[in-house]
C-alpha positions as CSV (number, residue, x, y, z in Angstrom):
1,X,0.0,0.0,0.0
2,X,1.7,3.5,-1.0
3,X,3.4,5.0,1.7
4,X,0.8,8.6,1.3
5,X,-2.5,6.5,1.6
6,X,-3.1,7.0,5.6
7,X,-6.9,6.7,5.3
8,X,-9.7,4.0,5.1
9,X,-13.1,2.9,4.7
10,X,-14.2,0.1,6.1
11,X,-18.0,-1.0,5.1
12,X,-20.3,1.4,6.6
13,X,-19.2,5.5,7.0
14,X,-20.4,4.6,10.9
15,X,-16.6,2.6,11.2
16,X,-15.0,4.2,8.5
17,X,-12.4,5.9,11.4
18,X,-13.2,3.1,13.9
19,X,-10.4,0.5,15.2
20,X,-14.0,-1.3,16.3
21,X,-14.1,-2.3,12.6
22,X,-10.7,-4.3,12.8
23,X,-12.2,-6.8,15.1
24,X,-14.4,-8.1,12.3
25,X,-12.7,-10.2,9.9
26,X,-15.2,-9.7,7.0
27,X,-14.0,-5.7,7.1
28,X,-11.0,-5.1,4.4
29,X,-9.6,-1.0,5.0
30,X,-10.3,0.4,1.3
31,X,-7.4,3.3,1.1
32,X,-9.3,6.5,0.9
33,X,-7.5,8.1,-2.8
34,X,-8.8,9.0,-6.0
35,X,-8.3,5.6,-7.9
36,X,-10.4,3.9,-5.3
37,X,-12.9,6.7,-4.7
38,X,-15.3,5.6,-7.1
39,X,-15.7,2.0,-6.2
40,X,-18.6,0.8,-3.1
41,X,-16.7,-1.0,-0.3
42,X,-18.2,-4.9,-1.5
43,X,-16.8,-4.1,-5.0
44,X,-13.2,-2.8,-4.1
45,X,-13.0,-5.3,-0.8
46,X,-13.5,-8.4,-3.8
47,X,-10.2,-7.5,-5.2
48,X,-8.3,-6.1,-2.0
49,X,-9.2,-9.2,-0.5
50,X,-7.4,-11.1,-3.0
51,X,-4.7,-8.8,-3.7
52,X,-2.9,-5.9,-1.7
53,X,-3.4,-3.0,-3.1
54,X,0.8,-1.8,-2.7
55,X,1.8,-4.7,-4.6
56,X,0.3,-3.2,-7.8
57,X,1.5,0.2,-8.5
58,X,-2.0,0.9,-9.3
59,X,-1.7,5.0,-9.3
60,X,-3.7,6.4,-6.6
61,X,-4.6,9.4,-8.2
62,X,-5.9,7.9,-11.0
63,X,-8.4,10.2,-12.8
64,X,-9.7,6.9,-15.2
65,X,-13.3,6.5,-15.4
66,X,-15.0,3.9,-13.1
67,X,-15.6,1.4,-16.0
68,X,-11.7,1.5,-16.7
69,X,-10.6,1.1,-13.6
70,X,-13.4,-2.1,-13.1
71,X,-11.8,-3.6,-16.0
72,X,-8.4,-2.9,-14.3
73,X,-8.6,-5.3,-11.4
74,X,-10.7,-7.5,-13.2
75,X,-7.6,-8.5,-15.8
76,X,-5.1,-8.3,-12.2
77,X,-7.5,-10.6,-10.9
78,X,-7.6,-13.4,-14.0
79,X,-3.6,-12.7,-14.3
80,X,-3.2,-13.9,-10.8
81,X,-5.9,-16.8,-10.9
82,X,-4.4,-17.7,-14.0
83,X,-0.8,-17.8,-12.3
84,X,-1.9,-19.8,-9.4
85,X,-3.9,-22.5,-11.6
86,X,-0.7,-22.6,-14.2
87,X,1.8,-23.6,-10.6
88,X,-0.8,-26.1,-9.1
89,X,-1.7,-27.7,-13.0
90,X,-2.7,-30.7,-13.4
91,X,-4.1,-30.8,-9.7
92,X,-6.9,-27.8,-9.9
93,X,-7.1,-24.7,-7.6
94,X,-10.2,-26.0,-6.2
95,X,-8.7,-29.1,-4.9
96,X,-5.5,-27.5,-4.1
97,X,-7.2,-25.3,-2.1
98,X,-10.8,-25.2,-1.2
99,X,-10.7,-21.6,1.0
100,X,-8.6,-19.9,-2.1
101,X,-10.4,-21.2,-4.7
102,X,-13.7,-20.0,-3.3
103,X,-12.4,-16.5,-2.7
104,X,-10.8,-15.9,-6.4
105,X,-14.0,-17.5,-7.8
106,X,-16.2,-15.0,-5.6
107,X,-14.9,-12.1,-6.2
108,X,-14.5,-12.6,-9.8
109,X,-18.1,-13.1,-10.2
110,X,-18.5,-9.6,-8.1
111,X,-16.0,-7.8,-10.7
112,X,-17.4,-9.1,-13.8
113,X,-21.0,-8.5,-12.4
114,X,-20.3,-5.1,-11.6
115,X,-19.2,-4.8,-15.6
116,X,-22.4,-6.4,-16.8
117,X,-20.1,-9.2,-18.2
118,X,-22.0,-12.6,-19.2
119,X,-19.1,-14.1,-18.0
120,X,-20.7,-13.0,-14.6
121,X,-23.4,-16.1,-15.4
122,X,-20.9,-19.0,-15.6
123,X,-18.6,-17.7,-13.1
124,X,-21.5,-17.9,-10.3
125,X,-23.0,-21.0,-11.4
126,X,-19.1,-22.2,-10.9
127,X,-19.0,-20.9,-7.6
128,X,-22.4,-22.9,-6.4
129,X,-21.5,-25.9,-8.6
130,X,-17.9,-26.1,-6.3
131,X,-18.7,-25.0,-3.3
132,X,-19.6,-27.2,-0.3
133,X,-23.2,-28.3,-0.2
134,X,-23.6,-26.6,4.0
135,X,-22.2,-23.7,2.3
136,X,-25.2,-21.5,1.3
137,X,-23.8,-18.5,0.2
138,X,-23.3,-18.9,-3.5
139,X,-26.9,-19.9,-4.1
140,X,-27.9,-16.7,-2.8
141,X,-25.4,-14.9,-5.0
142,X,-27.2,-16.7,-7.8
143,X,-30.6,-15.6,-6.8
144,X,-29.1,-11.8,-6.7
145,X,-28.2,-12.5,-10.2
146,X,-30.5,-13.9,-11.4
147,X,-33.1,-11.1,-10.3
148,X,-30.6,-8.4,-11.7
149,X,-31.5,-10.6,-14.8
150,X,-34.9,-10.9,-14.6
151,X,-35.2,-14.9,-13.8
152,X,-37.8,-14.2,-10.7
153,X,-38.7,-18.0,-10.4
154,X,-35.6,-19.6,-11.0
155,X,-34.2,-17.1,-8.3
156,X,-35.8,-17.9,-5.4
157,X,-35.6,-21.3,-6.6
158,X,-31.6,-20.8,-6.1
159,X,-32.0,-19.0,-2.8
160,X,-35.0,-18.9,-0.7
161,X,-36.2,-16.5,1.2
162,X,-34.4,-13.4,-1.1
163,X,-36.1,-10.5,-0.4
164,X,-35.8,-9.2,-4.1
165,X,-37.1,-12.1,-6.0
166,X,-39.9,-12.8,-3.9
167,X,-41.3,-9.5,-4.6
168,X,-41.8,-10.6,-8.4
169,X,-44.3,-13.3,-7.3
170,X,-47.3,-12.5,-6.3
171,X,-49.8,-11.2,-3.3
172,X,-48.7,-14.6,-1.7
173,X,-44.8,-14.1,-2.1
174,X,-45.6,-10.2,-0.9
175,X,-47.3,-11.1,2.2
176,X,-44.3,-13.5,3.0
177,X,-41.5,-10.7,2.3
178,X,-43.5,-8.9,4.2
179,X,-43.0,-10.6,7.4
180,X,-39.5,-11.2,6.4
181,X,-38.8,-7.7,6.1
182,X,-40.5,-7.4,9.7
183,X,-38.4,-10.0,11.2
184,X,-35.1,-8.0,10.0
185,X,-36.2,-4.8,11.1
186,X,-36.3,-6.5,14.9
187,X,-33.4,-7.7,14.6
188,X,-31.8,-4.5,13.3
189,X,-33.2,-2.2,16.3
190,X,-31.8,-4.8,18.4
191,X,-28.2,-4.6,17.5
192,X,-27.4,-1.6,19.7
193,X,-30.0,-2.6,22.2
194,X,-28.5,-5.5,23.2
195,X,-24.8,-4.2,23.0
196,X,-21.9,-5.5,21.8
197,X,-20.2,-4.3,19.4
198,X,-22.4,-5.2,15.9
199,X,-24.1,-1.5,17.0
200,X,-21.4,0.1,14.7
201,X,-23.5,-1.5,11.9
202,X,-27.0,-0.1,12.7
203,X,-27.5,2.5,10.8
204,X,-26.3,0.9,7.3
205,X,-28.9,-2.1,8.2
206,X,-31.5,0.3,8.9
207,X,-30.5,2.0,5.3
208,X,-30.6,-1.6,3.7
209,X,-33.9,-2.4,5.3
210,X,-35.7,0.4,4.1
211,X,-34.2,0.4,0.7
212,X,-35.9,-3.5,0.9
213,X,-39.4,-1.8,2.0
214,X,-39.3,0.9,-0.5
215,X,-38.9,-1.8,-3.6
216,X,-42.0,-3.7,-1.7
217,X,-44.3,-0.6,-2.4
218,X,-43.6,-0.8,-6.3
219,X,-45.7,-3.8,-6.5
């Protein structure tokens, strides 16, 4: 990471300046700079996650547009999958190593979903096709996808209850959201009620929850 960059984001603008936010593992500091100014914390954290950002001599006052700088990390982040299979061939990544090979493959389909790539389609159906049948996760990456796509039934199909793709099905489907969305909101007032230290996170479920209610009302 360049020497200059002394600032970072961390997933919500509540813990952006918090050390609180280092005691999650799932937060990744995004360097606060020009290059990454334009990129939402899920999207930059995909790549950072998989490669730090000082080892690149990406320029951090890059003035590029957005879409440039996507397709950037996106051919880093091939490069260095690429690399990785190339040193473990014939044996593949995935059996090499399960934790690695899920990482690269999950934030690949972010990057190339964020550039409306149909590469985005097989990468995820990769991702749920390899993973680790406990693991849920992918399958409700592929719902996500699949409603950015249009596919209402064969996304909740892939990842029941998501909040988005039930809202495509009906009175019935509505009613169930419904008291999803009611469930969430509970839980969300109760992050700083009960204490600990998940209160840093309030206010960005909050956002997220109404943001869910909001898109209920269209239909």
């Amino acid at each position: 990471m360049a020497a200059a960059d002394t600032s970072f984001r961390y997933s919500t603008d509540a813990v952006a300046s918090s050390e609180t936010a280092r005691v999650f593992p799932w937060e990744q500091p995004i360097p606060v700079n020009t290059f990454w100014g334009s990129f939402d914390y899920p999207t930059a954290r995909a790549f950072l996650d998989n490669i730090p950002d000082g080892a690149l001599g990406l320029d951090p006052a890059s003035t590029a547009d957005h879409t440039t700088k996507l397709q950037i990390i996106l051919r880093l982040l091939r490069q260095r999958i690429t690399m990785e299979e190339t040193v473990l061939s014939p044996q593949p990544l995935h059996d090499a190593d399960y934790h690695l090979w899920y990482q690269r493959t999950q934030s690949l389909y972010i990057l190339e979903n964020a550039l409306d790539l149909p590469e985005a389609g097989q990468t995820i159906q990769k991702l749920v096709a390899g993973a680790v049948e406990s693991d849920v996760r992918p399958k409700h990456l592929l719902g996500e996808y699949l409603v950015k796509t249009g596919n209402y039934k064969e996304a909740e199909e892939a990842a029941r209850p998501v909040a988005a793709a039930a809202l495509g099905e009906g009175e019935t489907k509505r009613a169930e959201t419904e008291g999803l969305l009611s469930e969430v909101r509970e839980i969300v007032e109760g992050l700083e009620r009960d204490g600990g230290d998940f209160g840093v996170y309030q206010q960005e479920e909050r956002k997220l929850t109404a943001e869910l209610l909001a898109a209920l009302e269209k239909y």
